[in-house]
C-alpha positions in Angstrom: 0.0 0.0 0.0 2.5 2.3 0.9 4.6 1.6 -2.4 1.9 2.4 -4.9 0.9 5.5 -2.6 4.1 7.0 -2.8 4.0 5.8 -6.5 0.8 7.8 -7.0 2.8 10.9 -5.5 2.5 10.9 -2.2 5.5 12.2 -0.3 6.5 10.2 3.1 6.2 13.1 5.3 2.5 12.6 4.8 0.5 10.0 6.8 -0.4 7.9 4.5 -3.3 6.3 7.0 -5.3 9.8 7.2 -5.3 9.2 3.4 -8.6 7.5 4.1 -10.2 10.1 5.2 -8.6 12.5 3.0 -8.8 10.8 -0.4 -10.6 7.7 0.0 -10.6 7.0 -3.9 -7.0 6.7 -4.4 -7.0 4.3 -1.5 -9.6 2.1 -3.2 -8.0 2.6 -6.4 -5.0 0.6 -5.0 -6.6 -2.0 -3.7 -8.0 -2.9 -6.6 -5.1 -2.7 -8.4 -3.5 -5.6 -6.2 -7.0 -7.6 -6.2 -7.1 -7.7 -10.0 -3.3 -8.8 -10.0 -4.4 -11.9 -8.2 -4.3 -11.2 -4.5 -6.6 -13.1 -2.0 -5.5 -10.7 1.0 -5.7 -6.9 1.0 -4.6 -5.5 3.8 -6.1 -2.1 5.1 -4.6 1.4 4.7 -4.1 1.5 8.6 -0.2 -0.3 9.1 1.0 3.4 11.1 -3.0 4.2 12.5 -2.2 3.8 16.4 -2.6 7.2 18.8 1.6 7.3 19.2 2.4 7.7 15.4 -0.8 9.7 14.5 0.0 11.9 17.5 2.9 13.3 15.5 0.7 14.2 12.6 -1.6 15.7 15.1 -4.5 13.0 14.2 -4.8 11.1 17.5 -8.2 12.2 18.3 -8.5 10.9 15.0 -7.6 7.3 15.4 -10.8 5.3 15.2 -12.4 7.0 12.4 -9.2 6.5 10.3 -8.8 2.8 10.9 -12.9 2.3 10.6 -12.8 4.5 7.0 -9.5 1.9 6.3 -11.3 -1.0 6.9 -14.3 -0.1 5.4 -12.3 1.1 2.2 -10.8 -2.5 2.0 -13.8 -4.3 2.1 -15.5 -2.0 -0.6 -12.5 -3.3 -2.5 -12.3 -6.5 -1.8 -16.7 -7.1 -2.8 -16.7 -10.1 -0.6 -14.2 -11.5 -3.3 -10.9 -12.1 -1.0 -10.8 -11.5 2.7 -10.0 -8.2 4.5 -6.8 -8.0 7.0 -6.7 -5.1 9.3 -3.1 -4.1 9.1 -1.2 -3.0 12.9 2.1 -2.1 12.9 4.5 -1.1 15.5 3.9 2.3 17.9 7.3 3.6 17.3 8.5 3.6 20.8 9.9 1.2 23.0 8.4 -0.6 25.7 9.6 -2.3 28.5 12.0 -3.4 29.3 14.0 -1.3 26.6 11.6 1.7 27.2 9.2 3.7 29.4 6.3 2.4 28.1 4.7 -0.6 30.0 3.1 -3.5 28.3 -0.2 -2.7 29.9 -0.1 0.8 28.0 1.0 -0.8 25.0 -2.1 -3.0 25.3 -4.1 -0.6 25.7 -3.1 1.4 22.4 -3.4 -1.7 20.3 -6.8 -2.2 21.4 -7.9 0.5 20.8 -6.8 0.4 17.2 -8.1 -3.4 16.8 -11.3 -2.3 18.0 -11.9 0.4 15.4 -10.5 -2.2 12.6 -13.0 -4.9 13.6 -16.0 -2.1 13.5 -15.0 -1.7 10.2 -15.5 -5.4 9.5 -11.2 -7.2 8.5 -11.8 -10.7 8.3 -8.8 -11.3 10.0 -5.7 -9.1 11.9 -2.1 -9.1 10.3 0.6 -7.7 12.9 3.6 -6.7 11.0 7.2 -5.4 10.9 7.4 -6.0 14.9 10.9 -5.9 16.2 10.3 -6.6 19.7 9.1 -9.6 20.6 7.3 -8.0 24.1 5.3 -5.6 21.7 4.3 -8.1 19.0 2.8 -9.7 22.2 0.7 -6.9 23.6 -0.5 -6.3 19.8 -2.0 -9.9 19.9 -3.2 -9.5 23.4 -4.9 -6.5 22.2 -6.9 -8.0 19.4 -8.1 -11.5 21.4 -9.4 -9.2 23.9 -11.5 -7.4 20.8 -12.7 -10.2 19.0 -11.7 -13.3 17.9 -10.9 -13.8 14.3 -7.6 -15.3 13.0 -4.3 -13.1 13.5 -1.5 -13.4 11.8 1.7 -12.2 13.6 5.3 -11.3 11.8 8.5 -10.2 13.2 11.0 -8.6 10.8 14.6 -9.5 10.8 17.8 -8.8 9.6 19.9 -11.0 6.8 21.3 -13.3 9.3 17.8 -14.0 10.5 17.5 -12.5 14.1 15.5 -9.9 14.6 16.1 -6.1 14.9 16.9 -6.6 18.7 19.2 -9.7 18.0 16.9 -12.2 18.9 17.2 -15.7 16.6 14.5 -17.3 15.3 15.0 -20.4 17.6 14.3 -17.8 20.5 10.8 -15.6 19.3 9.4 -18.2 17.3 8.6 -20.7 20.4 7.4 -17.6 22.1 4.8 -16.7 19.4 4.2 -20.4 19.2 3.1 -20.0 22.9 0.8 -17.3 22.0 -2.8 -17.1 20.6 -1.6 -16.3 16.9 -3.0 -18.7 14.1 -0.3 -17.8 11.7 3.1 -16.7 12.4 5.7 -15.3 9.8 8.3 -12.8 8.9 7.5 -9.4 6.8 9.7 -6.5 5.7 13.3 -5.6 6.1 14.7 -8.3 3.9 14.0 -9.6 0.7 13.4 -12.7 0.0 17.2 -15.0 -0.3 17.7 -13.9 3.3 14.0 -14.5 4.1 14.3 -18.0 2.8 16.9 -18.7 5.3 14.6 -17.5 8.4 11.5 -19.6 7.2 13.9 -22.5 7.2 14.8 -22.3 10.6 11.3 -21.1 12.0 10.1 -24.2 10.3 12.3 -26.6 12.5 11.0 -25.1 15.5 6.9 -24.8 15.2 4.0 -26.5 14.1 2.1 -23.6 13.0 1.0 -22.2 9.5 4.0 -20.1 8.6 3.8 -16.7 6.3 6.3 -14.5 4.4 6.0 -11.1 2.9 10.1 -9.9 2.2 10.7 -6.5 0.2 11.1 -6.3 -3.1 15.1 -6.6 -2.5 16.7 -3.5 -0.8 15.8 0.0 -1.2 17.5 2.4 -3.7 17.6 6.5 -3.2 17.5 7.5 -6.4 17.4 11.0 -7.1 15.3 11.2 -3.6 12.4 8.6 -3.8 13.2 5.2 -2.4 12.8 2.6 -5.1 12.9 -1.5 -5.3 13.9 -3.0 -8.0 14.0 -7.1 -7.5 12.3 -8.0 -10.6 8.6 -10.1 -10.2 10.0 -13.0 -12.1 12.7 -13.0 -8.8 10.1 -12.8 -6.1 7.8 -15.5 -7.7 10.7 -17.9 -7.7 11.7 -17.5 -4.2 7.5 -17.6 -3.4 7.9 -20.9 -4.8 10.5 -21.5 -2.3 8.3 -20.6 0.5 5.5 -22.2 -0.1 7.8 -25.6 -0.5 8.8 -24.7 2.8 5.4 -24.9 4.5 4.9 -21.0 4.0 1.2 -20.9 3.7 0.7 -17.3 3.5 2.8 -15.9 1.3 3.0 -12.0 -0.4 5.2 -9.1 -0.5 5.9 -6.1 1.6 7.7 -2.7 0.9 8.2 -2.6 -3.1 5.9 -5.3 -4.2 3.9 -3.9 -6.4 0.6 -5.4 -8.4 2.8 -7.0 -10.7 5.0 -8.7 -8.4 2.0 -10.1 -6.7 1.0 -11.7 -9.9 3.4 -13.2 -10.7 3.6 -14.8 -7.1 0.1 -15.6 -7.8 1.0 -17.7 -10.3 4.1 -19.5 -9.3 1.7 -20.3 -6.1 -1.1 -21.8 -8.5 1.8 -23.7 -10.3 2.4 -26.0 -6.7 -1.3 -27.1 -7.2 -2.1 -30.6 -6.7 -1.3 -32.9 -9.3 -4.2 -32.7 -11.5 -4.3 -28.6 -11.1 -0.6 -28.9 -12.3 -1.2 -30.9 -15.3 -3.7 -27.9 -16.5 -1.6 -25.1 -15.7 1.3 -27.1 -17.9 -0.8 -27.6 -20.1 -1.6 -24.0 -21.1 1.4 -22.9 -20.6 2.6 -24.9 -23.2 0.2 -23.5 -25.5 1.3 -19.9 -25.0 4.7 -20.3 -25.2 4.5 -22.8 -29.0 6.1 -19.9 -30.5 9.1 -19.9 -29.1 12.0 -21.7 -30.2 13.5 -24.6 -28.2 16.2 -23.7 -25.7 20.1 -24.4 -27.4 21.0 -28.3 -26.4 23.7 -27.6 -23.6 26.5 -29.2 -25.8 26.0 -26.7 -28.4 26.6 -23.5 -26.2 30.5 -24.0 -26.8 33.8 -26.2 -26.9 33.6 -26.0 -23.1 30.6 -26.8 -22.3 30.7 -29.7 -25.3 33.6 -31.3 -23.4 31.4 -31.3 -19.9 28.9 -32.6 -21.6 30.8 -35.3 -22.7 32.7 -36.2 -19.9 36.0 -34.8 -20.9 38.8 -33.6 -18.5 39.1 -29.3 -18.7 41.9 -27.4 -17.7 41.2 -23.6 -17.7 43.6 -20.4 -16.2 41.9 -17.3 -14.7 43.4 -14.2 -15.9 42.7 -10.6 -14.2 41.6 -7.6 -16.5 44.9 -5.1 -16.6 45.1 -2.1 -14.9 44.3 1.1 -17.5 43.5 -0.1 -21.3 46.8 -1.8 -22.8 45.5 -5.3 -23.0 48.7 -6.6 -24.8 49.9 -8.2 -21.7 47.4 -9.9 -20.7 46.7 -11.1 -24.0 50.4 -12.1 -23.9 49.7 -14.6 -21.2 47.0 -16.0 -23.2 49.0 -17.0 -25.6 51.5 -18.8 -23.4 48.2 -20.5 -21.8 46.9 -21.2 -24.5 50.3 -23.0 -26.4 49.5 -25.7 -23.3 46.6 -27.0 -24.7 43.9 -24.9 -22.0 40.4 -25.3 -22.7 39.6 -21.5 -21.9 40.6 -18.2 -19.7 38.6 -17.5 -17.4 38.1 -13.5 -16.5 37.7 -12.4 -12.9 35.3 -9.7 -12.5 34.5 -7.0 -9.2 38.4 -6.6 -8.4 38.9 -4.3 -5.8 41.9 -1.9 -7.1 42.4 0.8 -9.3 41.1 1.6 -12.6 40.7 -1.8 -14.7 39.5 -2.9 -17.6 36.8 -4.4 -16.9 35.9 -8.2 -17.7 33.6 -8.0 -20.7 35.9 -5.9 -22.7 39.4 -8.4 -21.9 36.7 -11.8 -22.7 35.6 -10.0 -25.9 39.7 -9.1 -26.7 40.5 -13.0 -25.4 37.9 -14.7 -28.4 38.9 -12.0 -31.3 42.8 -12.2 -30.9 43.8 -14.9 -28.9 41.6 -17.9 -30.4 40.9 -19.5 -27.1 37.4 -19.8 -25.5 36.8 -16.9 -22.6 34.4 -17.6 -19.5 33.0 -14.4 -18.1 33.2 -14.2 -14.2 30.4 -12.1 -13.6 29.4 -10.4 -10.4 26.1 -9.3 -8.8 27.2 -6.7 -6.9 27.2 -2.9 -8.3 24.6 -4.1 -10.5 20.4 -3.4 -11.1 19.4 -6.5 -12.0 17.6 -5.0 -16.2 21.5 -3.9 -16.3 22.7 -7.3 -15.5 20.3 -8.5 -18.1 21.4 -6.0 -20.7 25.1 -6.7 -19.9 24.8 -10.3 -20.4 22.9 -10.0 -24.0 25.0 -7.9 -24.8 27.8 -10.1 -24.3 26.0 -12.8 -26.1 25.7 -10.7 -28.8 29.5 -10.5 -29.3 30.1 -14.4 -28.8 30.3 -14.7 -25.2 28.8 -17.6 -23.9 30.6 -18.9 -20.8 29.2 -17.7 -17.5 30.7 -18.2 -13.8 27.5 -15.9 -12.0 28.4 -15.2 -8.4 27.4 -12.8 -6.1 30.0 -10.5 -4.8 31.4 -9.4 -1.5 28.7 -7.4 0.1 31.4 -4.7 1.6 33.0 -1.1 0.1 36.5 -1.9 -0.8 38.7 -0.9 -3.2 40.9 2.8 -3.9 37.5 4.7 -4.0 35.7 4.7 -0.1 32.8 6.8 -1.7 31.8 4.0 -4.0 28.3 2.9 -3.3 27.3 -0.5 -3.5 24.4 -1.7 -5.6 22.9 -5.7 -4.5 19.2 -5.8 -6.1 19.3 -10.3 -6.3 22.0 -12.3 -5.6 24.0 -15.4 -7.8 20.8 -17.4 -7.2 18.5 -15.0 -8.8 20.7 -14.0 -11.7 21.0 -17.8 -12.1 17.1 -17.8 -13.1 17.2 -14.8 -14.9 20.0 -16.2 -17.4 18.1 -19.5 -17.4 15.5 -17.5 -18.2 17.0 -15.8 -20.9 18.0 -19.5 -22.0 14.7 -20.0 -22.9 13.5 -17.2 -24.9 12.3 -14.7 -21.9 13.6 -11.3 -20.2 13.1 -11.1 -16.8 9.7 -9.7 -16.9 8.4 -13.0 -18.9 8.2 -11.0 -22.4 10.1 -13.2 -25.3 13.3 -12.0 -26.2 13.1 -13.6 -29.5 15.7 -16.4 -30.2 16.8 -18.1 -27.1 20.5 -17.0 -25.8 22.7 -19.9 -25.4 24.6 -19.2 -22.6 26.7 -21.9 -20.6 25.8 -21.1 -17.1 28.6 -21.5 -14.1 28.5 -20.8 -10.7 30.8 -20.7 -7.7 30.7 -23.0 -5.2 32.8 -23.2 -1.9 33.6 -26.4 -0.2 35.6 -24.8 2.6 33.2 -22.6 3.7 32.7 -22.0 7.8 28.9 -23.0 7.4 29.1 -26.1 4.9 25.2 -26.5 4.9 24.1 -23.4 4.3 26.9 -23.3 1.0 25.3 -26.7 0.3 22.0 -25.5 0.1 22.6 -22.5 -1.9 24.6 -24.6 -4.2 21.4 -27.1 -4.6 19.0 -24.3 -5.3 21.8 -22.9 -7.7 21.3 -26.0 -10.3 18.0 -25.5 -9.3 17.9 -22.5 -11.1 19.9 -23.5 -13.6 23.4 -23.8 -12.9 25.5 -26.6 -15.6 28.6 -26.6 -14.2 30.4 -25.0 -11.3 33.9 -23.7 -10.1 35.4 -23.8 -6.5 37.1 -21.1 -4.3 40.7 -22.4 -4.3 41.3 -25.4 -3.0 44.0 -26.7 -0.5 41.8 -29.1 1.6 40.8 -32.3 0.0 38.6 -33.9 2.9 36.6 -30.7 2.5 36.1 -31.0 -1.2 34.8 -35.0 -0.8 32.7 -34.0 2.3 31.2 -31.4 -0.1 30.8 -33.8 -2.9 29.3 -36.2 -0.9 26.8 -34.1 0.3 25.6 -32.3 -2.9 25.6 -35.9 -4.9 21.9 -35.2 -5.6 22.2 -32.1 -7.4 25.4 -32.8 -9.3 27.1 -30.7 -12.4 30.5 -30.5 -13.5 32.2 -29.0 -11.0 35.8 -27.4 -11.5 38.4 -27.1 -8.6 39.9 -24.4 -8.5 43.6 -24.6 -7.7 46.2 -21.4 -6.7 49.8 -21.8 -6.0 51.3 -20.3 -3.3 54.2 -17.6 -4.4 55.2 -17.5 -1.0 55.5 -18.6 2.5 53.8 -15.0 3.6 51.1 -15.6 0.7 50.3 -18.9 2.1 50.4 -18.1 5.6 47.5 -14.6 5.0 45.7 -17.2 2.8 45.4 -19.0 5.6 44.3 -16.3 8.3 43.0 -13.5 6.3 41.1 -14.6 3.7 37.4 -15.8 4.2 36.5 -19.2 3.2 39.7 -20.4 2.0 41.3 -23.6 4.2 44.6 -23.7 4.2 45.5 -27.3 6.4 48.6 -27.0 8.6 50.8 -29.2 7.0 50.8 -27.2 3.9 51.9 -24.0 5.6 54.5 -26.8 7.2 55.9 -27.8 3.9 55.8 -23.7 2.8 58.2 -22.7 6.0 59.9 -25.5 5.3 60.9 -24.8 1.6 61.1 -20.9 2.8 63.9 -21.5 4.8 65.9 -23.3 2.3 64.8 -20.2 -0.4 62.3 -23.0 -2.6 58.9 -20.9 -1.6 57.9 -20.5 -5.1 59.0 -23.8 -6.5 57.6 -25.3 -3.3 54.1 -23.9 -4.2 54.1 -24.9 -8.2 54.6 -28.5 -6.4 51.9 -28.3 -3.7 49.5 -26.9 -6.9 51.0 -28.9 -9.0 49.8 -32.2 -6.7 46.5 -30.8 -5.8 45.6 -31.0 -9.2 46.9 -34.5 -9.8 44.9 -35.6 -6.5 41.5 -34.0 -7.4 41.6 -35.1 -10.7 39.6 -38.2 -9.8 36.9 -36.3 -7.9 36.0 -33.7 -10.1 35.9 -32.5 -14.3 38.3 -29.9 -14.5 40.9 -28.0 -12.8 40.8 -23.9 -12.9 44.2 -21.9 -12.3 44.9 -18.5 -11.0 47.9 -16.4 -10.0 51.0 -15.0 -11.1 51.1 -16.4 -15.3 55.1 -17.9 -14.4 53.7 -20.2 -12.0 50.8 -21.4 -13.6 52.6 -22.0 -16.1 54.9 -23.8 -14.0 51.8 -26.4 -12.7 50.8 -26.4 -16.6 54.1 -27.8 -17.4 53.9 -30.4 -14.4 50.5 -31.8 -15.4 51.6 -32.3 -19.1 48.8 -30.4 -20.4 50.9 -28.9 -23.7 49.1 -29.3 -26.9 
């Protein structure tokens, strides 16, 4: 409600609640705009309507005419068609303990609010965007000592699931269990990867009918109006997600607008059962005879032809030069490619200086060098329609090797005024290139001919929380993913525990393997850099050779027999560093044409 409002040009210094007394047809207007998209939930114009945050609009003797006109304006909407939920949201102040207020008071302003909502005749009460468990409490105290239809109660937490206060789901989700809400959830804050994650572990821990309503990704100031840009092809697959989950009410919140909901609407009808589903295929086959049939996976390029058949790939990551002379780096190519590698693989988001940047080196790679390029491409910095005009553009000049992968969500680099842009993360762009595999943008509309892009992702077997990589990694193929490359690789009971536990979503997977160029490079491997194992022994054999003045040749050999003892558990090996020592390894494992 509030997105379209401010859409329709209503600035957020307004209250957007006394907008149902002061234009009651814009508010209908709205409403209808969602229940013709497919909603079966409205929710009223009433989320900030309590005496606290009215008060500072001067419209607290205005309270229950507000949220009666709010719940009246719904239900004129909604024509007995879907059901009516009066929204409450927070006060705006802390109780106790963290504040002055007492739960009693608290109570006391909820009721009043739930008692001018059920006046108005909501079917049922959602309480949203709480942060405190203590005050998501009084809200539902409030409303089962107004009436008794269903509630439906939602904290809103940050990425890493707890909520605003710090509280983890294993903590406020037994405690809403406890309490007289029939349906408990998560709403706002968030969009939905993150969201995903937090319905997961509320799900281990209650019984209850679960709901989710995540932002259309994170907000974006641009030129002074907050906008959300997660496309509604993004938040229908993740609704999917939810709803496989046990989510059973399931929507958006800040950004979603009619068009997101509709497309949730129908990735919900698509999980049907059985007989529904055949239907909905059914038609959906129908509308989408015109397009051509997505590019067999073997005919996307020489690499992915050798995956597909089973062949053993050795490829060499190369970083884009600093400034625009790319003879350098095209120099190394050509020594990579006189041993026999199957293509160069171009690192994208680096962190220093003023490089050229990955598209432009992969394009200069297939013109002048004659070997295959694989475009490393990153999430972050980049508006998801950007991403998708990036990538056909790249098709456009021959590219057709992806490794998608999300991006260090941190500023970094020579320019600490850089702004970061995250609007979907490796898993979403995953869809929207499979997507794009098939004929369609993001927004569903053909694209004419299919691209045939051979999509990669990164996968980490050394990382701290091995399920949670795991899982992304199996809802990666899920979207789409045909082959995969590791972070570097030094510990090889990490890569077959990984193995082992992702055997049921399995693609060609790559190791990635980086030779140590010294004793110090090894050793901040080791402690500094996230998600990269470095086992003991290896730093051993480093301080070792260090001493006698071998450090380099000491890590060509380490590299060097990494490769030789993966080679059994995986298709391919992928090189990176400085161009003399992979070389160096090249040379050892015989690779020269």
């Amino acid at each position: 409600m509030g997105t379209m409002l401010y859409a329709k040009g209503v600035f957020i210094n307004r209250s957007f609640d006394a907008l149902n007394l002061a234009q009651p047809d814009l508010v209908v207007e709205v409403h209808r705009e969602y229940i013709r998209a497919g909603a079966d939930v409205i929710e009223s114009n009433t989320f900030g309507a309590n005496a606290v945050k009215l008060g500072a609009f001067g419209l607290a003797d205005k309270l229950t005419e507000i949220n009666v006109a709010g719940a009246r304006l719904a239900r004129q909407a909604a024509r007995n068609q879907v059901y009516v939920a009066g929204a409450i949201g927070p006060l705006g102040i802390r109780i106790e303990p963290w504040g002055k207020m007492s739960v009693g008071e608290a109570t006391a302003l909820f009721r009043a609010q739930a008692a001018a909502l059920a006046e108005g005749g909501v079917d049922l009460f959602i309480l949203e965007t709480f942060r405190d468990i203590n005050e998501l409490a009084a809200a539902i105290a409030a409303v089962r000592g107004v009436c008794d239809v269903p509630i439906v109660a939602q904290m809103t937490t940050e990425e890493d699931g707890d909520s605003l206060d710090g509280m983890p789901p294993e903590e406020f989700v037994p405690q809403l269990d406890r309490l007289s809400a029939d349906v408990i959830g998560v709403n706002c804050s968030v969009g939905p990867a993150p969201m995903l994650e937090t319905i997961e572990r509320m799900a281990r821990v209650t019984t209850k009918r679960l709901s989710a309503q995540p932002n259309a990704g994170r907000p974006r100031d641009i030129e002074g109006r907050n906008i959300y840009l997660s496309s509604p092809e993004y938040m229908a697959s993740y609704a999917r997600r939810f709803v496989q989950r046990g989510v059973r009410l399931v929507g958006g919140c800040c950004g979603t607008t009619p068009e997101h909901i509709r497309q949730i609407h129908h990735a919900v009808r698509s999980l049907a059962p059985a007989g529904e589903r055949l239907a909905v295929s059914a038609a959906a086959g129908t509308a989408d005879a015109s397009l051509e049939p997505p590019i067999e996976r073997a005919a996307k390029s020489r690499l992915a032809h050798a995956l597909a058949e089973g062949r053993y790939v050795v490829t060499v990551e190369l970083q884009p030069p600093k400034g625009h002379d790319p003879a350098e780096a095209l120099a190394d190519v050509e020594k990579f490619g006189g041993h026999g590698v199957a293509a160069i693989a171009i690192t994208d988001g680096l962190k220093s200086g003023a490089r050229m940047s990955a598209l432009s080196l992969a394009m200069l790679v297939r013109q002048h060098a004659g070997v295959e390029p694989v475009l490393q491409y990153a999430c972050r910095d980049r508006y998801l329609l950007g991403m998708q005009s990036d990538l056909l553009g790249a098709h456009a000049v021959g590219v057709r090797n992806l490794v998608l992968f999300t991006g260090d969500p941190r500023k970094s680099g020579d320019y600490s005024d850089a702004t970061l842009v995250f609007d979907v993360d490796s898993i979403g762009l995953t869809n929207a290139v499979a997507r794009l595999n098939h004929g369609r943008d993001v927004g569903g509309q053909p694209i004419g001919r299919p691209t045939g892009f051979h999509i990669g992702v990164v996968a980490n077997p050394t990382a701290p929380r091995v399920d949670e990589e795991v899982r992304r990694f199996v809802y990666k193929v899920e979207a789409g993913a045909e082959y995969a490359v590791t972070q570097p690789i030094y510990d090889i009971d990490a890569l077959d525990r990984f193995l082992e536990l992702t055997e049921t979503a399995r693609v060609p997977l790559i190791a990635a393997i980086r030779p140590f160029e010294s004793l110090l490079h090894a050793e901040y491997l080791a402690n500094e850099v996230p998600n990269v194992r470095v086992p003991d022994a290896l730093i051993d054999r480093m301080r070792r050779a260090d001493a006698l003045g071998g450090g380099v040749d000491e890590g060509v050999m380490i590299a060097s027999e990494l490769a030789e003892k993966v080679r059994a558990r995986v298709q391919g090996v992928q090189l990176s560093g400085v161009p003399a020592a992979v070389v160096a390894v090249l040379t050892n494992l015989g690779t020269r044409a």
